[in-house]
N, C-alpha and C positions, 0 to 999 in steps of 0.2 A: 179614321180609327173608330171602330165602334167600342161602346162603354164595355159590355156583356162580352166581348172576346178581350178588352184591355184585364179587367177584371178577374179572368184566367190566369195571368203571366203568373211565375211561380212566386214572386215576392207576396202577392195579392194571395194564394194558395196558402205561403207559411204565415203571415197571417192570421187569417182567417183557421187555420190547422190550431194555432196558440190560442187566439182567441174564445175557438169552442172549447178547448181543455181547461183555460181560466174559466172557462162558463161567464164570457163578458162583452155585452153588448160593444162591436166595434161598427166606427162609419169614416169612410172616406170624405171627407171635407174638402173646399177653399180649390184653390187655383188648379188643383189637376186634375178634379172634375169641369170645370169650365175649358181647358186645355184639350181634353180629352172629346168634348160637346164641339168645340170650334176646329179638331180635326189637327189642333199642335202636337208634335210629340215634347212631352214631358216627363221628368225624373227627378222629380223636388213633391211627393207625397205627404200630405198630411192627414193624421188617423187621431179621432178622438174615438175617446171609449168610457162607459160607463163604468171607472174603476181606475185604478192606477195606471195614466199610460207610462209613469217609470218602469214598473213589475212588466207592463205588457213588451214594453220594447228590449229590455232585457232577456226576458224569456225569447224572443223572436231572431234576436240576435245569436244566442247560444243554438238554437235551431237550424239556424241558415253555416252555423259553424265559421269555421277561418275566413272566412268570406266577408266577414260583416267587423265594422267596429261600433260600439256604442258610446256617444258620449251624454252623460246626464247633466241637465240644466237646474238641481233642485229649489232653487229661490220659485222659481217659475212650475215647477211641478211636472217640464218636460226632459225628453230625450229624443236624441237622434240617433239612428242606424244609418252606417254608409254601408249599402252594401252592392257589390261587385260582381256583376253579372256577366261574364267575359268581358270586353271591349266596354261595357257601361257601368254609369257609376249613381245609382239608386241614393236619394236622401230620404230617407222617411221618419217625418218627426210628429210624435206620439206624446198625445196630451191626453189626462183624463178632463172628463167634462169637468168645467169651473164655471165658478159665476167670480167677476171681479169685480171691487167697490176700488175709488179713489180718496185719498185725503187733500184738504185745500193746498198742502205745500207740497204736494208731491205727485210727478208724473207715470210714477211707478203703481202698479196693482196691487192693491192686497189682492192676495188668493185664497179662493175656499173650495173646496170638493163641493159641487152639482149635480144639477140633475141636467139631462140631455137637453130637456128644454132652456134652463137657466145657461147654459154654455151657447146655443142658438142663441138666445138671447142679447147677450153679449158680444156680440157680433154685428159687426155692422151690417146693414142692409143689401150690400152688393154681394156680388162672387163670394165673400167670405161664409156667408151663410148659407153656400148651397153644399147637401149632403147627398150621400147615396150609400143607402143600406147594403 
């Protein structure tokens, strides 16, 4: 599977359709560009975006219409879209860029709105840090 015809399918379209109307830097991240690179078929998407990915995945969802449900993660600052593509069943879960800090008693993230780089950042070294504009 190549990236440049994956990148086409119509979820990738609405998308990228919401995203220019927010006027909001979005990038495909993490496992399904490496999936995608190794020739796996995958349907577990993850999109960050320079800007709220709750408002982005809401908006995407009401786009794609009865097709789609969204559910929101607010403590964490994301959301998920299932959406239903005949026979397939798309997960795409939309975070805005974060930087996250830890405290000593706890496993949990603080979160704060970021900048592109500061969400790379935070990210580990492997797979998770690989993007595609």
């Amino acid at each position: 599977m190549n990236l440049e015809k994956q990148l086409k399918l119509p979820i990738f379209e609405i998308v990228q359709q919401v995203a220019d109307d927010m006027k909001i830097e979005t990038y495909v991240v993490g496992g399904w560009v490496r999936d995608v690179i190794l020739r796996r078929e995958s349907k577990d998407v993850d999109i960050v975006c320079v800007g709220s990915g709750i408002e982005l995945a809401k908006n995407v969802a009401k786009k794609i219409g009865k097709h789609s449900k969204v559910s929101i993660f607010k403590n964490f600052g994301t959301a998920m879209v299932n959406y239903y593509e005949g026979d397939t069943n798309w997960q795409i879960e939309f975070v805005g860029a974060r930087k996250e800090s830890y405290s000593r008693d706890s496993r949990n993230p603080i979160v704060e709105d970021g900048t592109l780089e500061e969400d790379q950042n935070r990210r580990d070294f492997t797979i998770n840090a690989m993007q595609y504009l």
